[in-house]
Structure formats: C-alpha cells, structure tokens
PyMOL commands that place a pseudoatom at each C-alpha (Angstrom):
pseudoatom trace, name=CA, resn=UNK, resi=1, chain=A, elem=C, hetatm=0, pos=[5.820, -15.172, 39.207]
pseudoatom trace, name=CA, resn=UNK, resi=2, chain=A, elem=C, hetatm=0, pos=[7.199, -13.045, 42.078]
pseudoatom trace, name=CA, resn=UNK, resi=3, chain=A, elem=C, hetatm=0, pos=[10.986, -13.718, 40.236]
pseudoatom trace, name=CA, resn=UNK, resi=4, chain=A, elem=C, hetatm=0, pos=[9.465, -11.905, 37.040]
pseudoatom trace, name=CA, resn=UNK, resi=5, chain=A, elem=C, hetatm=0, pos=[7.828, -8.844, 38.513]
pseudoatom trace, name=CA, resn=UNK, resi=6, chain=A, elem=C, hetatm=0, pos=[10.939, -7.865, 40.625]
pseudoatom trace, name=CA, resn=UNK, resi=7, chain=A, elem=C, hetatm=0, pos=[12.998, -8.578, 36.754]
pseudoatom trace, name=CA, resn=UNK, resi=8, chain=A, elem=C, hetatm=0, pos=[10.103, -6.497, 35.509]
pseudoatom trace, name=CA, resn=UNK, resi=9, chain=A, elem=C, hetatm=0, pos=[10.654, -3.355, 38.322]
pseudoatom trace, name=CA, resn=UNK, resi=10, chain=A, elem=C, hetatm=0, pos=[14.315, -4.138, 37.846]
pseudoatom trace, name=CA, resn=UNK, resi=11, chain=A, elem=C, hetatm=0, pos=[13.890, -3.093, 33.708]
pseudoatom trace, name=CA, resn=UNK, resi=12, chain=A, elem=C, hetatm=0, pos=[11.358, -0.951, 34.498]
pseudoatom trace, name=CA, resn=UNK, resi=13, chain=A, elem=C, hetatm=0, pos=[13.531, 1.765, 36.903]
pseudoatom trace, name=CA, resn=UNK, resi=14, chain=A, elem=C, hetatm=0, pos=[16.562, 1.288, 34.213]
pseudoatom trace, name=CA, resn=UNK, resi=15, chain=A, elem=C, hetatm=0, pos=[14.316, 2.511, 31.919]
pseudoatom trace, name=CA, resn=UNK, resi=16, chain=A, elem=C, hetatm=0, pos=[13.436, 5.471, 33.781]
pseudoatom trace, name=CA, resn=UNK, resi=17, chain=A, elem=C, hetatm=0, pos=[16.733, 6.245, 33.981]
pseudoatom trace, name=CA, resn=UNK, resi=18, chain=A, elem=C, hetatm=0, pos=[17.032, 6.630, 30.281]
pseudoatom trace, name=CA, resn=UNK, resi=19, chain=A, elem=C, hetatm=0, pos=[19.423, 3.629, 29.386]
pseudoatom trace, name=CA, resn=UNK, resi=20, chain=A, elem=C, hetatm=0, pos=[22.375, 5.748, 29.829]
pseudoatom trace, name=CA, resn=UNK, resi=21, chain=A, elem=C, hetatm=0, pos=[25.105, 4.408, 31.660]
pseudoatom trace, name=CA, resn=UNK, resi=22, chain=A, elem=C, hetatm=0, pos=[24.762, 4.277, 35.839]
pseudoatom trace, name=CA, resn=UNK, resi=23, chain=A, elem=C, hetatm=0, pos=[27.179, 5.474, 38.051]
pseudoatom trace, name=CA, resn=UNK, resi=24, chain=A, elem=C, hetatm=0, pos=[27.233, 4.308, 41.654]
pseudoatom trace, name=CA, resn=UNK, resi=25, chain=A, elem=C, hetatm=0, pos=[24.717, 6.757, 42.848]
pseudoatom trace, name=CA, resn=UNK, resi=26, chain=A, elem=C, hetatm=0, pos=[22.240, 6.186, 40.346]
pseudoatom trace, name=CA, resn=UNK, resi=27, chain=A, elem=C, hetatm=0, pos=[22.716, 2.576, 41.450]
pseudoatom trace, name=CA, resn=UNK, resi=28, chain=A, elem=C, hetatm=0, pos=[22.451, 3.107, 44.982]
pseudoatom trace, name=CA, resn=UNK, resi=29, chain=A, elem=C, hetatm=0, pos=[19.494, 5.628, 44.494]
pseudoatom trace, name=CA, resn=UNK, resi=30, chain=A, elem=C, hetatm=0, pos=[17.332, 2.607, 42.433]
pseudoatom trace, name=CA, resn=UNK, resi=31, chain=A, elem=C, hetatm=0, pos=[18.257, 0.110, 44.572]
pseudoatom trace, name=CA, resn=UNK, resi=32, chain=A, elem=C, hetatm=0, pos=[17.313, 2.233, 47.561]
pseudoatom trace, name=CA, resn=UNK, resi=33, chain=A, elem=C, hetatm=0, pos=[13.921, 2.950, 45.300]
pseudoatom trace, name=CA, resn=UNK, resi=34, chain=A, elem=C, hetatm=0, pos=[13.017, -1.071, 45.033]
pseudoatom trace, name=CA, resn=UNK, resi=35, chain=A, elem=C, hetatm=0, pos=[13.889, -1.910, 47.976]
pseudoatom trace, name=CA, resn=UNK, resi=36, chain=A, elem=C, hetatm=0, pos=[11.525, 1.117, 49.547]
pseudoatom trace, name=CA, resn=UNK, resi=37, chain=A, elem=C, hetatm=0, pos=[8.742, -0.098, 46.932]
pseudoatom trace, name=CA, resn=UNK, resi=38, chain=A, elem=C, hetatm=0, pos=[9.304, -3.965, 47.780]
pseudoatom trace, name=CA, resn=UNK, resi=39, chain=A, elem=C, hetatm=0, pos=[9.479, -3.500, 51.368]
pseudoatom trace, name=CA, resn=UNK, resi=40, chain=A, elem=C, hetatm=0, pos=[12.705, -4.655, 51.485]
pseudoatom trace, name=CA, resn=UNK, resi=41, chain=A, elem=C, hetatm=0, pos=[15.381, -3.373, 54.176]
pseudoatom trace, name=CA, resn=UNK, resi=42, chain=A, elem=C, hetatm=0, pos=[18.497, -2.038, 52.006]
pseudoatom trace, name=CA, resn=UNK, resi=43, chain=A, elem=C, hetatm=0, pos=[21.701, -3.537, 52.726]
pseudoatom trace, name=CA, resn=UNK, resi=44, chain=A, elem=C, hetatm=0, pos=[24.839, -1.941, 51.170]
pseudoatom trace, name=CA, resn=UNK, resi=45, chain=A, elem=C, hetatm=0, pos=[28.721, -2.245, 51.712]
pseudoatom trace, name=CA, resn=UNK, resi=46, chain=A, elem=C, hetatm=0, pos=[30.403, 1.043, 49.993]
pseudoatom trace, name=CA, resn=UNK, resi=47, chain=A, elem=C, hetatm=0, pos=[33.547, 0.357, 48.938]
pseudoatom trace, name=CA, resn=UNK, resi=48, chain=A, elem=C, hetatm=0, pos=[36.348, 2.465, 47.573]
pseudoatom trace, name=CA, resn=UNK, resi=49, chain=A, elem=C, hetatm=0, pos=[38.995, 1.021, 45.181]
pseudoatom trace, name=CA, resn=UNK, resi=50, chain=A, elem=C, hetatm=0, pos=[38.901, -2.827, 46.151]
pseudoatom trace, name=CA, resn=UNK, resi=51, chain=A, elem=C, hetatm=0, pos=[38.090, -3.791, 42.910]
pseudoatom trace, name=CA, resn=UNK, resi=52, chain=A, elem=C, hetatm=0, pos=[39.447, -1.203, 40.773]
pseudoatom trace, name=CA, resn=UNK, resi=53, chain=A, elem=C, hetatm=0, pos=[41.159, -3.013, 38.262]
pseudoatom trace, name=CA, resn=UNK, resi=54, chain=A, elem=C, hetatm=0, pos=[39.146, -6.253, 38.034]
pseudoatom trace, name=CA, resn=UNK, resi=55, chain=A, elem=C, hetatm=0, pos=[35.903, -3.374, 37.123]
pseudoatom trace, name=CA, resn=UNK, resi=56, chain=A, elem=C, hetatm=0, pos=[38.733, -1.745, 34.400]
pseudoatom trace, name=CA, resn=UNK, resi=57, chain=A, elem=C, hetatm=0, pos=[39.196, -5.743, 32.891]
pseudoatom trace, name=CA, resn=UNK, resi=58, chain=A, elem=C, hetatm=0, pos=[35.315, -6.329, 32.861]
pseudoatom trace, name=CA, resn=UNK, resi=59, chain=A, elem=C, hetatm=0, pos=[34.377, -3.328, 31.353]
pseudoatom trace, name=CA, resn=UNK, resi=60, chain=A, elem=C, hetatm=0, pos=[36.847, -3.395, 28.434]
pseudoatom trace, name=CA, resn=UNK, resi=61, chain=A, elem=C, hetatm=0, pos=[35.787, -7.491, 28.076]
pseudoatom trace, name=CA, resn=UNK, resi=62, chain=A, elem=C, hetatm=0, pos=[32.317, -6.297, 27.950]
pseudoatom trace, name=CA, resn=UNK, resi=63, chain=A, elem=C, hetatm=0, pos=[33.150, -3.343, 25.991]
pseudoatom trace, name=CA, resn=UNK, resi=64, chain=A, elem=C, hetatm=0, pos=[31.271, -0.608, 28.161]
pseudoatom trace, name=CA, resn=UNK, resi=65, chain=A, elem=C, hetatm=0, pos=[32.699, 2.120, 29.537]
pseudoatom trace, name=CA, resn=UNK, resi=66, chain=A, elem=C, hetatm=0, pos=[35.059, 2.169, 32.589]
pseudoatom trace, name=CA, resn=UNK, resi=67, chain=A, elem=C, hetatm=0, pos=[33.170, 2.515, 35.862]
pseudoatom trace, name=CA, resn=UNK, resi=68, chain=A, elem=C, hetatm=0, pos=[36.313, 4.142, 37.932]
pseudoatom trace, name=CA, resn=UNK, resi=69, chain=A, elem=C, hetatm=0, pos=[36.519, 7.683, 38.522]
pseudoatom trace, name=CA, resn=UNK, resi=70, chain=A, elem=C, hetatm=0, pos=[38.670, 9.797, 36.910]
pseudoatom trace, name=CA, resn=UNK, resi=71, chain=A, elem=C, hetatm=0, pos=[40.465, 11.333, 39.996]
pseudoatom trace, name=CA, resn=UNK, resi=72, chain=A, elem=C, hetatm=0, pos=[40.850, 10.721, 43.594]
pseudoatom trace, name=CA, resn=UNK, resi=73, chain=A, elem=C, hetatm=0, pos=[38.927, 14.057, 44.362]
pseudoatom trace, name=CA, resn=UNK, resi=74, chain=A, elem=C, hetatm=0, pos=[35.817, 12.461, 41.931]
pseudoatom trace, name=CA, resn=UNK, resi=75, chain=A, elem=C, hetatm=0, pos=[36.056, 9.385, 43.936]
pseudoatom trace, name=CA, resn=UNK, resi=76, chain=A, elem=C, hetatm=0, pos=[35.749, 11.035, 47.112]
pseudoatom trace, name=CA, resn=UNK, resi=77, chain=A, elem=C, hetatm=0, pos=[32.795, 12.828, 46.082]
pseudoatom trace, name=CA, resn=UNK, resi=78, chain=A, elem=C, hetatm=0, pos=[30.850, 10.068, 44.492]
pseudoatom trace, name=CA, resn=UNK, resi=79, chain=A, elem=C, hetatm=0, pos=[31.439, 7.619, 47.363]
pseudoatom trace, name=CA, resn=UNK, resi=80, chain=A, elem=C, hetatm=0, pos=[30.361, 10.571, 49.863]
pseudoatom trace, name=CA, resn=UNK, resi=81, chain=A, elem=C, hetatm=0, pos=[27.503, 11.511, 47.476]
pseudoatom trace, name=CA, resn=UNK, resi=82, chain=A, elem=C, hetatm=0, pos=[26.658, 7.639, 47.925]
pseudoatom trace, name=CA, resn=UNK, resi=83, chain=A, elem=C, hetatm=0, pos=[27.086, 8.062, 51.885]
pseudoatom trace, name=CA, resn=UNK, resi=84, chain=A, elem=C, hetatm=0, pos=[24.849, 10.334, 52.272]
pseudoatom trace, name=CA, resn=UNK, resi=85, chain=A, elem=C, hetatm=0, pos=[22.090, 9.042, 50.134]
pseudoatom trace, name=CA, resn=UNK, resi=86, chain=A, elem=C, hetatm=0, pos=[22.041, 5.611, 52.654]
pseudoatom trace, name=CA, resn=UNK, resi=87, chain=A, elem=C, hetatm=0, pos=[22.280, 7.607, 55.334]
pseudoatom trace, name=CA, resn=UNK, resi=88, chain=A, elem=C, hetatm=0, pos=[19.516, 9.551, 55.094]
pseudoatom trace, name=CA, resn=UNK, resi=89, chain=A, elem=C, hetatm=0, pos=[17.572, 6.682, 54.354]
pseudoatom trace, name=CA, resn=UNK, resi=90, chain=A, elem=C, hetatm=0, pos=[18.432, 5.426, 57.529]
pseudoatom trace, name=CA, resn=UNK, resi=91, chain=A, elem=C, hetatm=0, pos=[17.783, 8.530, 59.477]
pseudoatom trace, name=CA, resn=UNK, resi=92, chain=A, elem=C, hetatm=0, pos=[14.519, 8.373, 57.414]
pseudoatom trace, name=CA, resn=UNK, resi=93, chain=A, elem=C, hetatm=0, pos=[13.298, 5.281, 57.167]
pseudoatom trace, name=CA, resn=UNK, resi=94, chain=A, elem=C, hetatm=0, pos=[15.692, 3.446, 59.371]
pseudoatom trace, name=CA, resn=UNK, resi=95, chain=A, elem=C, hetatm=0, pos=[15.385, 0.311, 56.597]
pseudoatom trace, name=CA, resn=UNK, resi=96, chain=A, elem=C, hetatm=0, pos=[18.551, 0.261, 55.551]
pseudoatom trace, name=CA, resn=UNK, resi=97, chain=A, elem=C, hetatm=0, pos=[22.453, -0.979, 56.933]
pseudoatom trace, name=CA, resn=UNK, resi=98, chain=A, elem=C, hetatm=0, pos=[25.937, 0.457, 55.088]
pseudoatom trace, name=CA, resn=UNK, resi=99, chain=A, elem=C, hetatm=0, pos=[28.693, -0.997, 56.070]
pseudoatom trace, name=CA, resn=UNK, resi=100, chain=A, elem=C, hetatm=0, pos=[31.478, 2.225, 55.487]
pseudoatom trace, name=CA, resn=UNK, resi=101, chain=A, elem=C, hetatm=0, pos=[34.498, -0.173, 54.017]
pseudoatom trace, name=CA, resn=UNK, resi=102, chain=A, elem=C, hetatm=0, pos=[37.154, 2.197, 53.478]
pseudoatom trace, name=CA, resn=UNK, resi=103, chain=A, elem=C, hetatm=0, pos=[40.738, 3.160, 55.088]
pseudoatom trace, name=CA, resn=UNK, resi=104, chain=A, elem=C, hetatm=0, pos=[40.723, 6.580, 53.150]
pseudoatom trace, name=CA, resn=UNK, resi=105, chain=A, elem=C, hetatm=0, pos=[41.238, 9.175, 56.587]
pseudoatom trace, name=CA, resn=UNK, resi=106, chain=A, elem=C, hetatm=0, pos=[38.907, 11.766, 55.018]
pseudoatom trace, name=CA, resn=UNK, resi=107, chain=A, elem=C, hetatm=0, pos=[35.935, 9.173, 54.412]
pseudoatom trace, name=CA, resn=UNK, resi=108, chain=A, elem=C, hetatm=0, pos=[36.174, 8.262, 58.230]
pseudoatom trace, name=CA, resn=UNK, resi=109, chain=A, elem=C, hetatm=0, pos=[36.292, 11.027, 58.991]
pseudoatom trace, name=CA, resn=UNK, resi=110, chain=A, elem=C, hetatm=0, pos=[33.363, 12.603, 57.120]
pseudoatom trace, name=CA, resn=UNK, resi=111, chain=A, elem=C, hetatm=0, pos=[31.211, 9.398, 58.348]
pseudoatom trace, name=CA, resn=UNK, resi=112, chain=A, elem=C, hetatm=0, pos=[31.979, 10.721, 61.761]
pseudoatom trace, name=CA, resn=UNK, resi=113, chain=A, elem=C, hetatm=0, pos=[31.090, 14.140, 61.031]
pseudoatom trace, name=CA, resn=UNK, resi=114, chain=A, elem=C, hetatm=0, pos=[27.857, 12.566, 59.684]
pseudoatom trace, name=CA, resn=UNK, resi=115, chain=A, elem=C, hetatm=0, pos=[26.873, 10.370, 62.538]
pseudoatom trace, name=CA, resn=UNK, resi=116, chain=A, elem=C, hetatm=0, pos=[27.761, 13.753, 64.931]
pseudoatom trace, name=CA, resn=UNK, resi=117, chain=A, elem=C, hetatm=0, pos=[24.990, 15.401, 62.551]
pseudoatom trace, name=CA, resn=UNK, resi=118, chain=A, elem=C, hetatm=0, pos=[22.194, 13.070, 63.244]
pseudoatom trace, name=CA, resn=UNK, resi=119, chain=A, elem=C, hetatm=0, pos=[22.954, 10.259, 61.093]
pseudoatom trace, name=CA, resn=UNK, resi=120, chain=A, elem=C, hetatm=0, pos=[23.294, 7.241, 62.638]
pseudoatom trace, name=CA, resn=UNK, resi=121, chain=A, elem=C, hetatm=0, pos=[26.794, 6.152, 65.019]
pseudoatom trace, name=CA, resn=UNK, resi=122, chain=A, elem=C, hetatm=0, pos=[28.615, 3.558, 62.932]
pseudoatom trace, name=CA, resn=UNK, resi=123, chain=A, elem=C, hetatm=0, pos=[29.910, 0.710, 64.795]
pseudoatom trace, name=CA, resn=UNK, resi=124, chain=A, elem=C, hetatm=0, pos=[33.997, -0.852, 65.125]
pseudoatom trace, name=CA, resn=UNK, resi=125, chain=A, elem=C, hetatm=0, pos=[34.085, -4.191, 64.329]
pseudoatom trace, name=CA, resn=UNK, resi=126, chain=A, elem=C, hetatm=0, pos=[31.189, -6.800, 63.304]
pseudoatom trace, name=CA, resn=UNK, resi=127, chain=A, elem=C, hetatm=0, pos=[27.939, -5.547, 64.933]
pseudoatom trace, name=CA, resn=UNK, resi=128, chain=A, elem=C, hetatm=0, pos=[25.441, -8.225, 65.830]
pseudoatom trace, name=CA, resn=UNK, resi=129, chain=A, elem=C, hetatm=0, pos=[23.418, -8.743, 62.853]
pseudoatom trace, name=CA, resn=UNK, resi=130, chain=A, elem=C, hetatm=0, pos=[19.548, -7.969, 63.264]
pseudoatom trace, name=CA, resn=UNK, resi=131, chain=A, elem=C, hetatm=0, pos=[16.565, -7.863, 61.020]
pseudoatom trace, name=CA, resn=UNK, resi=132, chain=A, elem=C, hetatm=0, pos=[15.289, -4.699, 59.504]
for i in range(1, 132): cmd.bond("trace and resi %d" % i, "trace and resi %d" % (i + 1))
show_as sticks, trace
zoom trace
C-alpha cells in the first residue's frame, strides 16, 4: 500500500507540473517537495556532463527530447540554479546531502562562494556518512 501512495504523489506532482517536459530543476525542486512531504532526508549527487551522451542515445531511443543544455553558459546556470535550490534546503531544513561532482573551476568555485555565504562548508573527500 505504502509502494502505491508514494507512485500516487509521484503522478500526482508530475501532474502539477503540467506534463510538460522537466528539466533538472524542476526535478530537483519535486523531489526536494516529496521528500519534505514524506519526511524523507534528500540525497542528491549533481553532476555535470558524465553522462552526456548516453542521456543524447536514450532520449532519441525513447523519442523525447534531448535533456542536455544547449551551451556551456546554460549548463552552468542550470546546474548552479540546481545548487542553490539544495542548498537552501539544507540551510533550511538541514534534511538534505549534495554531493557537488564536478571539475568545472567556476562550479567550485561558486560552491565556495556559497558555503562563505551561509550555506553549508562542503567537505574533500568521502565524509563519514550519517543519518538525516
């Protein structure tokens, strides 16, 4: 029963979002809603451009639209966009964890920036892992 209601919230926040297509953020955003609603502490590794062209094959296999970004400034501001978001649920709520996966200079360095701002300070290496 539990199994169906969370497939049932699941449908239920696409819905809201007016079966259009979802980009990262709007992902992020509902996940971050369900997981707020459920009780659930958000877990989330943002990534930029490990799976670029394995999301390219699937999409044209399953005939929707490509997920990339068109440019390297739009991916900048849609992974930041989705930095943000988790970070100020954790600054918030504090039940949430991002792991920041990237090597791109300016995302470091606008995590940093972030963290100096009152976000949380993200950690080198693999943290111990503890419960929400």
């Amino acid at each position: 029963m539990r199994h169906a209601a969370l497939e049932f919230d699941i449908l239920a926040l696409e819905v809201l979002a007016g079966g259009a297509d979802l980009d990262a953020y709007d992902n992020v955003t509902l996940d971050l809603e369900l997981a707020r609603r459920e009780g659930w502490c958000f877990g989330a590794k943002l990534v930029r451009g490990a799976y670029m062209a394995q999301e390219r094959a699937r999409a044209a296999e399953i005939g929707y639209e490509d997920p990339i970004n068109p440019t390297y400034e739009a991916t900048n501001a849609m992974y930041h966009r989705c930095l943000n978001y988790v970070l100020e649920e954790l600054k918030n709520n504090g039940k949430a964890e991002v792991m920041v996966a990237s090597h791109n200079e300016d995302t470091v360095r606008f995590t940093l920036r972030r963290s100096k701002a009152g976000a949380p300070v993200p950690q080198q290496g693999h943290p111990e892992p503890k419960a929400c």
